[in-house]
C-alpha beads as a LAMMPS data file, in Angstrom:
LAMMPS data file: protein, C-alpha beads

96 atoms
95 bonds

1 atom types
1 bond types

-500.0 500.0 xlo xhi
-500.0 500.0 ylo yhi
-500.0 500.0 zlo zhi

Masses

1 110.0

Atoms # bond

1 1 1 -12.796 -12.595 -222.765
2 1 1 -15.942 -11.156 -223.461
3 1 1 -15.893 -7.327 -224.499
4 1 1 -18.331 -6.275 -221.621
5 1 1 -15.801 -7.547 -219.338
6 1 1 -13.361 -5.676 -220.819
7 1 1 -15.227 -2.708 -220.740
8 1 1 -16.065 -2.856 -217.260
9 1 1 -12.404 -3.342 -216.401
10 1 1 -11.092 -0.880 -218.121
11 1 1 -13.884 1.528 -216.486
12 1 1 -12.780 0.364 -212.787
13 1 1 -9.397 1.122 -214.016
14 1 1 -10.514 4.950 -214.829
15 1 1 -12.136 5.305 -211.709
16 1 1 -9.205 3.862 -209.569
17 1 1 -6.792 6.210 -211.079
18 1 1 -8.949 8.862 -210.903
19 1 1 -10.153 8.291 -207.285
20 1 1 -5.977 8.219 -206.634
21 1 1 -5.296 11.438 -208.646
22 1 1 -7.554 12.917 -206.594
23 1 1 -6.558 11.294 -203.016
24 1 1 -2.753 13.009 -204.428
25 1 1 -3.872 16.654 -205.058
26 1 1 -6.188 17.081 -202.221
27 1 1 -3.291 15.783 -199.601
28 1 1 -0.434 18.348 -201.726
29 1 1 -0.224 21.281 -199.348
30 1 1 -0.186 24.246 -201.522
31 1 1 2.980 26.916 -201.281
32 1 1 1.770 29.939 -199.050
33 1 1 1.415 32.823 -201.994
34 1 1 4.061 35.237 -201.072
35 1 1 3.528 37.858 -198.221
36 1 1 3.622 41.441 -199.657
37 1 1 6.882 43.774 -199.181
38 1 1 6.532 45.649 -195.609
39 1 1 7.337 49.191 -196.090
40 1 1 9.790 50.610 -193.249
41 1 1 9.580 54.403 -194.666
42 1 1 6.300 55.875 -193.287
43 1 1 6.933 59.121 -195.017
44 1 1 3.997 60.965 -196.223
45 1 1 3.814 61.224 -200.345
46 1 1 4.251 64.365 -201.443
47 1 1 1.385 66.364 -202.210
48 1 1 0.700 67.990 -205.569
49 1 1 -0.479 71.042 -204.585
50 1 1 -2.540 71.289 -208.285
51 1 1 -4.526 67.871 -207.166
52 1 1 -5.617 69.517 -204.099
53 1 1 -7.014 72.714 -206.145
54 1 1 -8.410 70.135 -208.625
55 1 1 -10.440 68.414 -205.786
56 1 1 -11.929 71.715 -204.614
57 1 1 -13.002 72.494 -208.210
58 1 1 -14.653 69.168 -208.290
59 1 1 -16.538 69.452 -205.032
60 1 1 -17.673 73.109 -206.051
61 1 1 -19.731 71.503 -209.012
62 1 1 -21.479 73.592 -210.861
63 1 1 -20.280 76.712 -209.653
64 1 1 -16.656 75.679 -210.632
65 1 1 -17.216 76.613 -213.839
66 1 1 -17.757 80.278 -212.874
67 1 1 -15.092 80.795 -210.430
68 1 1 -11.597 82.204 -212.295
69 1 1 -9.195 79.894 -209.776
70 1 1 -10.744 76.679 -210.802
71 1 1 -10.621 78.254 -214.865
72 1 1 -6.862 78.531 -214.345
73 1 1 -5.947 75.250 -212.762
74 1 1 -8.616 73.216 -215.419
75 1 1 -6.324 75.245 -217.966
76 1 1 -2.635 74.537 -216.297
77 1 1 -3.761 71.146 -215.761
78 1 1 -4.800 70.725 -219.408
79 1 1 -1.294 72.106 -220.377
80 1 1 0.349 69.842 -218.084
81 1 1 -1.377 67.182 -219.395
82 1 1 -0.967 67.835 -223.248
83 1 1 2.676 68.982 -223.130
84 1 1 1.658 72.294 -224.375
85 1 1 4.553 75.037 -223.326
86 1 1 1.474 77.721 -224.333
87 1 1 0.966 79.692 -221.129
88 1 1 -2.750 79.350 -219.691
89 1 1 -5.332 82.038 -220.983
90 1 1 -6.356 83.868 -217.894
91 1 1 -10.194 84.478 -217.599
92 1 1 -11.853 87.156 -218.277
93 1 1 -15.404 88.668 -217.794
94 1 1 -16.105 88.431 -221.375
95 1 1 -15.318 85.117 -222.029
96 1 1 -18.536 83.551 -220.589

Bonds

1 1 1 2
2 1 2 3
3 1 3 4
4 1 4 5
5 1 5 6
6 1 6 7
7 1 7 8
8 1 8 9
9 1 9 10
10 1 10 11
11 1 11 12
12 1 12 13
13 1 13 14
14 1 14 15
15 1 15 16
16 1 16 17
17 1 17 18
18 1 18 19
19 1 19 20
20 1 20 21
21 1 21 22
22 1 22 23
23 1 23 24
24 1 24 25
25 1 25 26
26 1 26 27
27 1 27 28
28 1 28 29
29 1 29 30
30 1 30 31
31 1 31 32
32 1 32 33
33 1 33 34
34 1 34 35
35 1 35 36
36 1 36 37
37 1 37 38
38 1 38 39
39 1 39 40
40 1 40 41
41 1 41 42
42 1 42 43
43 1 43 44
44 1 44 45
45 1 45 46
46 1 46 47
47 1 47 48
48 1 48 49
49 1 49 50
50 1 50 51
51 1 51 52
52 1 52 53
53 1 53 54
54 1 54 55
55 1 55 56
56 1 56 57
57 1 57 58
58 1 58 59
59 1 59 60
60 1 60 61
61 1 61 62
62 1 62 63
63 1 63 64
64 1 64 65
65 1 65 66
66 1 66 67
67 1 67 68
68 1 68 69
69 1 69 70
70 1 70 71
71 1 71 72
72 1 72 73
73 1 73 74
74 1 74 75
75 1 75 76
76 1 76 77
77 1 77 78
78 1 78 79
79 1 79 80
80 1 80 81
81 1 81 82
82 1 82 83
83 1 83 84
84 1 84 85
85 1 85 86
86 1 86 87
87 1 87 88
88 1 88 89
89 1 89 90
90 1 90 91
91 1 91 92
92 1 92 93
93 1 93 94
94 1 94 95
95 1 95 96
């Protein structure tokens, strides 16, 4: 046989199997992914009481930073965060 003819049947080949590869996967029905866990508890979370004062510092803005409530909870909250058994420094007039 001539090598063109070879070639050419060996490319019909390719494109049969391909063509069926492709007739298989497209008629496979996929699994449905799995439906997330219903909760049955409709119990508020608790509040943390700091996050609230943190998120009326934050909407203050600016004037946050001069009002001695927000000073304390940006200083508990740092100690909370850092692990730091140091008591907060209360504010003071002179420390602005």
């Amino acid at each position: 046989m001539d090598g063109k003819v070879l070639a050419r049947i060996g490319a019909a080949a390719f494109v049969g199997l391909a063509a069926t590869v492709t007739a298989i996967e497209m008629t496979k029905r996929d699994a449905a992914p799995p439906s997330p866990p219903v909760l049955t508890d409709h119990a508020p979370a608790p509040v943390d009481p700091m996050h609230r004062l943190l998120v009326r510092c934050q909407r203050l803005g600016a004037e946050a930073t001069r009002d001695p409530v927000c000073l304390k909870a940006w200083a508990d909250n740092r100690r909370r965060f850092l692990g730091s058994d140091r008591p907060a420094v209360e504010p003071s007039a002179g420390n602005r």
